[in-house]
C-alpha positions as CSV (number, residue, x, y, z in Angstrom):
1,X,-75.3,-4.3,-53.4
2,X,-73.1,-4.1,-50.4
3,X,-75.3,-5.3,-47.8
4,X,-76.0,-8.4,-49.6
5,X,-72.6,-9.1,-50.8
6,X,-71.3,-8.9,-47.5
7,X,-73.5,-10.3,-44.7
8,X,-72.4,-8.9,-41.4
9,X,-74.5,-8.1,-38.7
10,X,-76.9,-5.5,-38.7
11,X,-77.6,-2.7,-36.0
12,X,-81.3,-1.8,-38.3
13,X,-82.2,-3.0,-41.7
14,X,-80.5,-1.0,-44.6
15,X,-82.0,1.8,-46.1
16,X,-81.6,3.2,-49.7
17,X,-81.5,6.9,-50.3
18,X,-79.3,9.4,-52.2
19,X,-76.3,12.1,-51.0
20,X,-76.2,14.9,-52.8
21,X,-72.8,16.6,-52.4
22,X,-71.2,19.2,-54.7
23,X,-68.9,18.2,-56.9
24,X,-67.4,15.2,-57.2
25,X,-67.1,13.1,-54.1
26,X,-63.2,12.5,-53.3
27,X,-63.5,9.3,-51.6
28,X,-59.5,9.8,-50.3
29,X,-61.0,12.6,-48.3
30,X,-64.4,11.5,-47.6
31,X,-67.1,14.7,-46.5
32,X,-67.4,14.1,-42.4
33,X,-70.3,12.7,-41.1
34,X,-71.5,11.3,-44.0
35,X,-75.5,10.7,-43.0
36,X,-75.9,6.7,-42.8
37,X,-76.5,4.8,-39.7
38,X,-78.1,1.5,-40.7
39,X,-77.7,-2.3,-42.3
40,X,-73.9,-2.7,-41.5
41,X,-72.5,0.5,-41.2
42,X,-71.0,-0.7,-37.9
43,X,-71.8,-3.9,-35.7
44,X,-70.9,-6.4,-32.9
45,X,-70.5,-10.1,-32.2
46,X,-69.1,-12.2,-30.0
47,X,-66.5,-14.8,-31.1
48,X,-64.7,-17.2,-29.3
49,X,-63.4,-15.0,-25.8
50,X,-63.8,-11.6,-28.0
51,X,-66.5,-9.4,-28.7
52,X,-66.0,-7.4,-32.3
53,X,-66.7,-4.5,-32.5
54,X,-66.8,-2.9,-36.1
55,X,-67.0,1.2,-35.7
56,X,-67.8,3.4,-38.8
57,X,-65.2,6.0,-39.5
58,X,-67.9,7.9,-42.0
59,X,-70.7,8.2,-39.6
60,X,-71.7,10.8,-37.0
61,X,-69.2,9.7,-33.5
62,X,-70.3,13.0,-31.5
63,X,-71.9,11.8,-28.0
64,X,-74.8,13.0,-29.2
65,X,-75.0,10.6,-32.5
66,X,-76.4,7.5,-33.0
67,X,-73.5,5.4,-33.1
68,X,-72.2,6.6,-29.7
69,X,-74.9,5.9,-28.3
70,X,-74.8,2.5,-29.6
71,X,-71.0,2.0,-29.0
72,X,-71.5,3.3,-25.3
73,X,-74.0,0.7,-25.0
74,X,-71.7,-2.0,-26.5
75,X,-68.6,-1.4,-24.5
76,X,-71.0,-1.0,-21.2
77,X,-72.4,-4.7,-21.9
78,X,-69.4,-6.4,-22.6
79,X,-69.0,-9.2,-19.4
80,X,-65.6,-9.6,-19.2
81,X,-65.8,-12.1,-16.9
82,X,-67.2,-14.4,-19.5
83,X,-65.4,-12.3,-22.4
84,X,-62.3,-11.0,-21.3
85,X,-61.2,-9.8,-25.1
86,X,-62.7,-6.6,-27.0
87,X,-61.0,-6.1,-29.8
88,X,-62.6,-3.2,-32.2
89,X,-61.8,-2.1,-35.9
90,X,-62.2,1.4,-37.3
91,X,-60.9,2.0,-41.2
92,X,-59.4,5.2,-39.7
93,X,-56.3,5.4,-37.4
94,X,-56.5,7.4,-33.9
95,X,-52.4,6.9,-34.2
96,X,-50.7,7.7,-37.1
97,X,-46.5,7.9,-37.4
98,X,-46.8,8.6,-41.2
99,X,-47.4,11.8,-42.8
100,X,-50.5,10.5,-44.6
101,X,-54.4,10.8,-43.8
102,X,-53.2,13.7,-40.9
103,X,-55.5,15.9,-41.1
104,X,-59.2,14.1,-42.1
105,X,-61.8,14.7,-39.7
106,X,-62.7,11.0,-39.2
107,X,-59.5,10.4,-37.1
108,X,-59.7,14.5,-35.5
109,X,-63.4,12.7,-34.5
110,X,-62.5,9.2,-33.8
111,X,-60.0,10.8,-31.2
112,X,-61.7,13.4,-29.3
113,X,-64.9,11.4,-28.7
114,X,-64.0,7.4,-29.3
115,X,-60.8,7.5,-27.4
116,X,-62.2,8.2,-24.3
117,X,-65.0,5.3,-23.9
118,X,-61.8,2.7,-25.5
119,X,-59.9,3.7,-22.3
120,X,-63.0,3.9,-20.4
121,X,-63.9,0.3,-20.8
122,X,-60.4,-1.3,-21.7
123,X,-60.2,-2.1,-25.1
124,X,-57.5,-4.3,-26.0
125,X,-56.7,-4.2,-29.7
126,X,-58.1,-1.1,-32.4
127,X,-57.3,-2.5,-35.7
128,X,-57.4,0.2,-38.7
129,X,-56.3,0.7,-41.5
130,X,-56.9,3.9,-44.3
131,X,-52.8,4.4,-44.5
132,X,-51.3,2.0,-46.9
133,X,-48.3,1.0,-44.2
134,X,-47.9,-1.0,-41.2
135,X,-47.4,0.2,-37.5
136,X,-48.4,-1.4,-33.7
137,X,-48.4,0.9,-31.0
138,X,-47.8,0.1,-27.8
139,X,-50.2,0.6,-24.9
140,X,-51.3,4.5,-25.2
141,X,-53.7,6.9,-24.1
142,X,-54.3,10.4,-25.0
143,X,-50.8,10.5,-27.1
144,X,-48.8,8.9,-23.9
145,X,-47.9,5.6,-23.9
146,X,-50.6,4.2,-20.7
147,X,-51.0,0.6,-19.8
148,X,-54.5,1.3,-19.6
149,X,-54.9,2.3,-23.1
150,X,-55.3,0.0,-26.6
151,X,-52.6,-0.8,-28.6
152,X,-53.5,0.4,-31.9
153,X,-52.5,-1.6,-35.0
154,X,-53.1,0.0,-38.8
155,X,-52.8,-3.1,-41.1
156,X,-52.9,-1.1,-44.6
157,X,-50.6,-2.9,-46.0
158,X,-52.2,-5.6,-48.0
159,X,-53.0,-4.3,-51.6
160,X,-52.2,-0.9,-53.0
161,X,-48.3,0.0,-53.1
162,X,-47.1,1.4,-49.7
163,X,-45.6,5.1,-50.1
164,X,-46.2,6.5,-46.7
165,X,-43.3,8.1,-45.7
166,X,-42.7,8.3,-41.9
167,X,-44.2,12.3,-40.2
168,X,-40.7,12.4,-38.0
169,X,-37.6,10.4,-38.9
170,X,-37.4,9.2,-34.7
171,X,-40.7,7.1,-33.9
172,X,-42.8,8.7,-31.4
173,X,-42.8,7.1,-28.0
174,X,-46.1,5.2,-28.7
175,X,-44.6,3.4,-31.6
176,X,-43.2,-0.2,-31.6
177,X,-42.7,-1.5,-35.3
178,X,-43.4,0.9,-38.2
179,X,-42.8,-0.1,-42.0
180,X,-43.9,1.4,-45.1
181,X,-41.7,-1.0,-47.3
182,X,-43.6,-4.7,-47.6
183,X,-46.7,-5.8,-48.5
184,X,-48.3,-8.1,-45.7
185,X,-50.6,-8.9,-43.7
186,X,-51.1,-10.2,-40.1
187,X,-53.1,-12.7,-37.7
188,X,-53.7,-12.6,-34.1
189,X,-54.0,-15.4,-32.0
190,X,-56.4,-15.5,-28.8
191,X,-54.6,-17.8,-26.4
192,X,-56.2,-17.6,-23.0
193,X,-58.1,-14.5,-20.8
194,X,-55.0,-12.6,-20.7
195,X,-52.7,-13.7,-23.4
196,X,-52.3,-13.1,-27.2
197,X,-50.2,-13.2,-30.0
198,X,-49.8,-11.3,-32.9
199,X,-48.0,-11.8,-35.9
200,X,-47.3,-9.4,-38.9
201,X,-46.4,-11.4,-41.6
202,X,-44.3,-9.1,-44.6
203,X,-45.1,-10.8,-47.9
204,X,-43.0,-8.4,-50.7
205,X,-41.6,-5.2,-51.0
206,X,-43.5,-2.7,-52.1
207,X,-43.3,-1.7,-56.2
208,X,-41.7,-5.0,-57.0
């Protein structure tokens, strides 16, 4: 039902099979990797000057998996010269200021083996989400705030109630607007090869 409701690229055609896992499966802490890596699981294209790339927090990221292989691949292809933007969304945030989602394996995955091909090949934006809050990052690498790294943007904050209270009560030097207050959402605006804007736009306090 998924891949035909929503029609996104796909890396191979989709496949139907079963999972068994025991017990019931906690979607808030989803089992790590879970085994799927076709239809649209995770995918590319190219709009405008940015290529898209959509990453799958739930499937296998080791170098040795499938969709490294195919991310390595993506980020190696990308002509900046002719698409000087890379912007790529994972549902699960590398960096994290709240005390939420700390310890799932996704992001403990997503960091050790993701993080390095992002700095590798200069990603500019990682848009996640999983946190039910709002934070930008500035330029970091490695937990160090590096020109050559991504700012990271989790943009959680567009349905369910925020209640993610902050892991330290001082933001951590990576961090350059944190709020766990509105509702809201953003939009980001390509302007030219090196410039863009981005707006987060707070709709409502939470619980009202």
């Amino acid at each position: 039902a998924y891949e035909n409701r929503f029609r996104m690229p796909q890396v191979w055609p989709a496949e139907l099979d079963s999972y068994d896992f025991p017990g019931l499966l906690n979607m808030d802490r989803p089992p790590y990797p879970l085994p799927y890596n076709w239809g649209n699981a995770y995918y590319s294209f190219t709009y405008g000057p940015a290529r898209h790339i959509v990453v799958s927090a739930y499937s296998a990221m080791e170098p040795d998996s499938v969709q490294y292989k195919w991310l390595s691949d993506e980020l190696e292809a990308v002509d900046r010269s002719i698409t000087p933007w890379v912007l790529l969304t994972l549902h699960t945030p590398l960096y994290n200021t709240f005390n939420r989602h700390r310890h799932d394996p996704q992001i403990a995955a997503a960091k050790e083996h993701l993080e390095p091909l992002m700095v590798k090949h200069h990603v500019n934006i990682v848009f996640t989400g999983h946190v039910h809050a709002y934070q930008r990052t500035t330029n970091v690498a490695f937990d160090k705030p590096n020109r050559k790294g991504p700012v990271h943007i989790t943009i959680g904050a567009g349905g369910r109630q925020c209640e993610a209270e902050f892991k330290n009560e001082v933001p951590e030097a990576w961090i350059a607007k944190r709020d766990a207050s509105y509702f809201g959402y953003g939009n980001i605006s390509i302007l030219n090869k090196t410039h863009a804007e981005w707006k987060w736009i707070p709709l409502s306090l939470s619980g009202m």
